[in-house]
N, C-alpha and C positions, 0 to 999 in steps of 0.2 A: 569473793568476787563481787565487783561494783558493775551492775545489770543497769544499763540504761534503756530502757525501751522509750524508743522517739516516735511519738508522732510523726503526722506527713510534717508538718511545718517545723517541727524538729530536725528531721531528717536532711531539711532543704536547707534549714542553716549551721547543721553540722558539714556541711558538702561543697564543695567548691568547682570553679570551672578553670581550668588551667590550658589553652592553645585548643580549646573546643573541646575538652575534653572533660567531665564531671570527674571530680575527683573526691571522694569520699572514706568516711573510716565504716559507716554505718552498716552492718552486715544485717541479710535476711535473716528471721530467727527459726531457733533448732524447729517451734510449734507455732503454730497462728497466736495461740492461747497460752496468756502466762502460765496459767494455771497446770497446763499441760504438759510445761518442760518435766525433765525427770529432777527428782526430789534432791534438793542439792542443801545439805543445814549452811554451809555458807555463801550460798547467793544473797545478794541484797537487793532485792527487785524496788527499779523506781520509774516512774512513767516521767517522762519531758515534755514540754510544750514550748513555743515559740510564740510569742507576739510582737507588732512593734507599738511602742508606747511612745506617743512625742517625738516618733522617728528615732526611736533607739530600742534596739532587739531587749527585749524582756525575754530569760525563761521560768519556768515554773517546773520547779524537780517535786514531786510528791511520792513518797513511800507507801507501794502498792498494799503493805499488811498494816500499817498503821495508821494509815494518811496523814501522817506529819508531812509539813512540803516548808519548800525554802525558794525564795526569789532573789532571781542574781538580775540584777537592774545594769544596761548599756551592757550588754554583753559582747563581747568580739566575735564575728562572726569565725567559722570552720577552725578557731579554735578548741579542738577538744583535752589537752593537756592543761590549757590554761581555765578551762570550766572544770573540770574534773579537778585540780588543785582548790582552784577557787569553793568547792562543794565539800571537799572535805575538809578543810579549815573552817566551813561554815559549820557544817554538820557539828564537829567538835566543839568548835566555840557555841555555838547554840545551848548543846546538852551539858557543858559545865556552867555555863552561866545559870542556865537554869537550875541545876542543880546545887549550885550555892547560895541562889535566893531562896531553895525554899528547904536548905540543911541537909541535900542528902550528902554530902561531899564526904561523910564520913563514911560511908559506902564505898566510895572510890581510891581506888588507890593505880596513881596517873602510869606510872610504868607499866608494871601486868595491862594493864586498860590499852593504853596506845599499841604493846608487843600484840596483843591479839589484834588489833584493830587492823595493825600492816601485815599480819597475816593473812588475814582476812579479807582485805580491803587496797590492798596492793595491786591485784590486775583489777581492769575494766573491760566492758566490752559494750557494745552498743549496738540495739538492734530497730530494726524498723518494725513497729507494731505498735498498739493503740491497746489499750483498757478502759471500756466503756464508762465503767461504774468510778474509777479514780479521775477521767476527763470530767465530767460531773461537778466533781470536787473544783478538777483545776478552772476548770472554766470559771466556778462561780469566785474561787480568791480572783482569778482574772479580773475578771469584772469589779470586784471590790479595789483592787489595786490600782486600776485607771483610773476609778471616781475617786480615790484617795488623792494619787498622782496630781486629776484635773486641777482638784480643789486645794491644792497645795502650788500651784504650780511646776514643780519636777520632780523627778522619780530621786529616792532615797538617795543622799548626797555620798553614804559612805557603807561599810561594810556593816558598823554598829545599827544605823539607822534602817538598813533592812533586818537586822535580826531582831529588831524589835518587830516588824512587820510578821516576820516571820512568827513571834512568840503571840502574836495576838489571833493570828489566823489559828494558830497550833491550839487556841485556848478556848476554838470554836466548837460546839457538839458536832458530831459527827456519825453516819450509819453508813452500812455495806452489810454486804452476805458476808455470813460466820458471825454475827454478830447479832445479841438479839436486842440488844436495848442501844441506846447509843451509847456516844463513848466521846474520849478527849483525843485527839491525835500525841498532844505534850506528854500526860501520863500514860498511851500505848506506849508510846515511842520508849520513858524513860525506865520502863517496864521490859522492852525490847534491847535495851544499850546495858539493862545492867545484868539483865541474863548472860547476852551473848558475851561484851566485851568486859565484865566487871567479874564474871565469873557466880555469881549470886542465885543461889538456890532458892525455893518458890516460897518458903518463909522468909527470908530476908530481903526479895525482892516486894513482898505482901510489908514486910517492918517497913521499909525504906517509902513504898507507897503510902502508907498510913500518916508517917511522920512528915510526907509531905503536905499530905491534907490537913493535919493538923496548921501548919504552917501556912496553909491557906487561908483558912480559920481564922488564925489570928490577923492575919491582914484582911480579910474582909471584915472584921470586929473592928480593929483599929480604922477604917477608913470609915466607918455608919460615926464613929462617934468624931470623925474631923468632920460629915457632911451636918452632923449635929448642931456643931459649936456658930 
């Protein structure tokens, strides 16, 4: 199940007014506090935000246990079939791209991976409520994604050129509660996709991390000696 907890300004543009009348999908949620609902393994808790950037609705989805987050640029308003599509084609194209730049793809295997995933990840639901500590987050991509936007003149032309946005923010350190040191939101996240939907037990998800970083390694090697030359 795809948990969207919307902010107010989420809420307002998941919402529509039809003959004076508010029309919404957005429901109150079961607890004030994420943390509070009862213990579900396959919820997938994400917090939403709303901005407008250049006069066009920007939102900001971030993964309440990971803080991986994705920005969907000119979004339509009180569309939610068509953001919820849009998130999960991001979501997936995200994690295999990355996942091929840096070799885990041999860990994957696409069929079992997608059957869990529409298991999984087939209903949505959407609630009104706010996370302190993950707005934090979205605020500060926020802010970095205007000053990008200003200085470029407009928001990400296509689907690809935000996922790269998304891969850079994903590549930032990051801290919260439960966590004692910081961390990468990219490698929670790819730590997160190959337990749940890859099936991968905590040795092979520990192999498939390693050899990532390996592969890190080598391109940060290989780039010192292109800034060399």
């Amino acid at each position: 199940m795809l948990i969207f907890n919307c902010t107010e300004a989420a809420s307002k543009f998941f919402s529509r007014v039809h003959k004076g009348k508010k029309i919404t999908r957005v429901e109150s949620p079961p607890s004030p506090v994420i943390e509070d609902d009862e213990p579900d393994e396959s919820a997938e808790q994400w917090l939403v935000h709303a901005v407008t950037v250049q006069r066009k609705h920007v939102l900001f989805a971030i993964h309440i246990p990971t803080r991986y987050c994705m920005i969907f640029a000119d979004a339509k308003k009180a569309d939610v079939e068509g953001f919820v599509r849009r998130f999960a084609d991001r979501w997936i194209s995200g994690l295999i791209r990355h996942a091929g730049q840096f070799d885990i793809l041999q860990w994957v295997d696409d069929e079992p991976m997608m059957e869990r995933f529409q298991e999984s990840c087939g209903q949505f639901t959407l609630y009104r409520r706010s996370h302190r500590s993950a707005q934090k987050h979205i605020d500060e991509i926020a802010w970095i994604f205007q000053d990008v936007a200003a200085e470029r003149g407009s928001l990400p032309p296509d689907e690809f050129s935000a996922e790269r946005f998304d891969g850079e923010m994903n590549d930032y350190p990051r801290n919260s509660k439960g966590h004692k040191d910081y961390f990468y939101p990219d490698s929670e996240m790819m730590a997160h996709w190959l337990r749940r939907y890859c099936g991968l037990d905590a040795t092979g998800i520990l192999t498939a991390l390693d050899r990532r970083m390996e592969v890190k390694r080598e391109i940060w090697a290989l780039q010192r000696q292109l800034d060399a030359q």
